[in-house]
N, C-alpha and C positions, 0 to 999 in steps of 0.2 A: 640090863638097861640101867645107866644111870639114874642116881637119885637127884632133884632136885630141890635148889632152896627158895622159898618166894622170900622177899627182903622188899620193906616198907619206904617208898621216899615220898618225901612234898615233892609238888609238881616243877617249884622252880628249881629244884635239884639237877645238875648236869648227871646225866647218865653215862655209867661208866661201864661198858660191857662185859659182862663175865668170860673166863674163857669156856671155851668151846670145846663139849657141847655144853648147852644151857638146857635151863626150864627157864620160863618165861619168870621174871622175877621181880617187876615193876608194880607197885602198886600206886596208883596215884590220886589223886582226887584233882577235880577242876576249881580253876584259882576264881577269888572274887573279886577285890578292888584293886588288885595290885599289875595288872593290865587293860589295855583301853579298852573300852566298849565297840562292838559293832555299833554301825551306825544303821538308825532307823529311816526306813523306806520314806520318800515324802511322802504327799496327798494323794499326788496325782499317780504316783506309784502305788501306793499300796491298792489303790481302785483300779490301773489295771489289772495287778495281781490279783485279786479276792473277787471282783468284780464283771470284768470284759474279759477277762483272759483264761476263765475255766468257764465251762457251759453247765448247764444243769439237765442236760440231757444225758446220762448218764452210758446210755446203750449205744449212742452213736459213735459212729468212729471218726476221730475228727482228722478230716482230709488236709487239713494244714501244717498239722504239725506232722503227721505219718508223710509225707510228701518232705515235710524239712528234716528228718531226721533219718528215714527211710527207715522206719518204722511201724508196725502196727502201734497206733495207740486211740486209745478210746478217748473219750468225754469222762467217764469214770475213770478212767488213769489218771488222769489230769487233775481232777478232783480230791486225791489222797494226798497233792500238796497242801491243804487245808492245814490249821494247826490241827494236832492229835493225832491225825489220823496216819496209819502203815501205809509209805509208801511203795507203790506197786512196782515189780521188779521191769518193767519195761521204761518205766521214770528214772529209774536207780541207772542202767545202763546207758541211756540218753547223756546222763547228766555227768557221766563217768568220764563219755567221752568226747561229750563238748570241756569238761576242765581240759584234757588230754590236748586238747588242739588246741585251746584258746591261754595254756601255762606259759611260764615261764621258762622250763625246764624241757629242753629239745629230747627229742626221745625216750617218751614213754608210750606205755602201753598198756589199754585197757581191758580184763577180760571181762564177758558174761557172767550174770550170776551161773549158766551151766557148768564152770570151770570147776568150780567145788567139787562137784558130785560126781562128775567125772573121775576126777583125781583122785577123790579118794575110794570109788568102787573098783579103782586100779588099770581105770581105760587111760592107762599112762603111753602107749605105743600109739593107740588115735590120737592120743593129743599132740604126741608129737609130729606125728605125719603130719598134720593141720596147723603146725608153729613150724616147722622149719623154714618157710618163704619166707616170714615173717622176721625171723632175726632176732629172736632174742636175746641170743647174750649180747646181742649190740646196741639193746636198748639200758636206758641208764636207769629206768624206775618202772617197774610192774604192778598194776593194782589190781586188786583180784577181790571183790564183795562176798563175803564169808558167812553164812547165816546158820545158827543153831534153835531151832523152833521158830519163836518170832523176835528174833533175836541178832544183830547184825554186829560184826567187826569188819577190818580192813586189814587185808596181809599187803603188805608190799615186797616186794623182791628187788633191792637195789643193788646192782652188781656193778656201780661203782664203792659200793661200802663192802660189797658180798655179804649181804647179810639177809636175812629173813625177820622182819616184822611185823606182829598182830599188834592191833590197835581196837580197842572198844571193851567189850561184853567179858564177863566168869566166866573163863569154859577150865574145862576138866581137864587135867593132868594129861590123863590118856589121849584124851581129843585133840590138843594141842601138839602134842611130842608126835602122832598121826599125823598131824598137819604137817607139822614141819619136814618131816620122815617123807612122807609121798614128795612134798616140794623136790627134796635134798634129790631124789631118783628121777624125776622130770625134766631137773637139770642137768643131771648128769646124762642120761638116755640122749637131752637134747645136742649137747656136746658132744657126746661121739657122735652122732650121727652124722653132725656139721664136722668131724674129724680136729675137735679143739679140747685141749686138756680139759678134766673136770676141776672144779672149784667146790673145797670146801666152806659152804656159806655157814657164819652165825648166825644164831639165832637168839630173838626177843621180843617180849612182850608187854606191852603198858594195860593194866586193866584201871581201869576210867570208874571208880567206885559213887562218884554222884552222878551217874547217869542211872538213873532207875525204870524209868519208864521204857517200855520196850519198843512204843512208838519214836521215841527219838533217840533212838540207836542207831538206827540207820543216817540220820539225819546229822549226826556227830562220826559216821565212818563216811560221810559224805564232807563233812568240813575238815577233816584230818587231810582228808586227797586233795580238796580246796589248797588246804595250808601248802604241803609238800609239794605240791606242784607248782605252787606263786610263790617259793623259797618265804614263806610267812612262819617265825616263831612258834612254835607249837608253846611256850609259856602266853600266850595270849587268848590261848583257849578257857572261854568263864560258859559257865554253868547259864549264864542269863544269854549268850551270845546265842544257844538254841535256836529259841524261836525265831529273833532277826535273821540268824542264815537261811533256813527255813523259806522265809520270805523275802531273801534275795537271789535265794536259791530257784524258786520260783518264777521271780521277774527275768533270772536268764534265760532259763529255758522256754519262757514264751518270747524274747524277745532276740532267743535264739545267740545272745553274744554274754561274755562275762561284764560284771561292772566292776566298780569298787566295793569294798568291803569296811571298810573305814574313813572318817572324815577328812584325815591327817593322812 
């Protein structure tokens, strides 16, 4: 197995890809004043979010949104958009693929969080039996919620770059090159099957070193698929932008459409 090198940049650094195969080799930290702020919720915003728009009935299932999203979702699901708090993987999925529909970016595709653990307990032939309708090497961008304990990154799969990208959290040498490895054979299995040459995709990875808290990991692998999907700057990702997305993160999913992100 190749060795790898991890190699330090600032975040406004243009990324220059190694050749192939990699280790994931990015380390970067989130910028502070030298990109614009999210912009904060109004009044009457931020009271439906925090206010009217989660219930405090925790055990009920709320029939409005499970009916808008065709989903199971609770009162307590809903409620883990709160600031701090982990949010719940049926929130994460919702929200994956209302970006999906409402981007900028024609053809993408969102998996479940079961895609992980699937793929890598090596149920690689279900999963393609279950992706071949679907079409994915015709899609342009794959996003896939990645979790290690309580711990969340984002792989994307863009096969207009061919490439394999982790975005978020420290993982482990071994975990990572696994990751990539099952990927590289999923695509490939998918390809024949669909009788289309294999592609050998690169691979990379950015580890996001001032995100500490494990509650907003997910919430930062959730504004990266934001970004990539609304062709937004990934250099305007700041560390204080957290919370605000968080809470407009929020306001879409109960109001069911994307909004703006910024003032300008």
């Amino acid at each position: 197995m190749p060795r790898f090198r991890r190699r330090a940049v600032h975040h406004q650094t243009r990324v220059v890809p190694a050749p192939t195969p990699q280790r994931p080799t990015k380390k970067e930290t989130l910028s502070s004043s030298s990109s614009p702020a999210m912009r904060k919720l109004s009044s009457d915003e931020y009271s439906k979010v925090l206010v009217k728009g989660i219930a405090k009935d925790e055990t009920e299932l709320n029939t409005k949104y499970t009916q808008k999203y065709k989903a199971k979702i609770l009162n307590k699901d809903l409620r883990t958009l709160r600031p701090n708090k982990q949010i719940q993987r049926e929130i994460i999925e919702v929200y994956l693929r209302l970006i999906a529909k409402g981007g900028k970016k024609e053809k993408t595709y969102v998996f479940d969080c079961k895609f992980q653990k699937n793929l890598l307990t090596g149920k690689i032939d279900e999963l393609v039996d279950k992706c071949q309708k679907i079409n994915l090497t015709e899609m342009r961008m794959i996003l896939i919620p990645i979790r290690i304990s309580n711990w969340f990154a984002l792989l994307v799969i863009n096969n207009d770059e061919q490439t394999f990208k982790l975005y978020g959290f420290t993982a482990s040498m071994s975990f990572i090159t696994k990751l990539f490895s099952k990927c590289q054979s999923f695509m490939n299995e998918l390809n024949e099957r669909l009788g289309k040459p294999k592609i050998e995709y690169s691979t990379d990875a950015t580890e996001y070193s001032s995100i500490v808290r494990s509650n907003d990991s997910i919430v930062f692998a959730l504004m990266i698929a934001r970004f990539l999907i609304n062709n937004i700057s990934l250099g305007y990702i700041k560390k204080g932008n957290i919370e605000r997305f968080r809470n407009i993160m929020t306001l879409e999913i109960i109001n069911g459409s994307l909004t703006r992100l910024y003032n300008n």
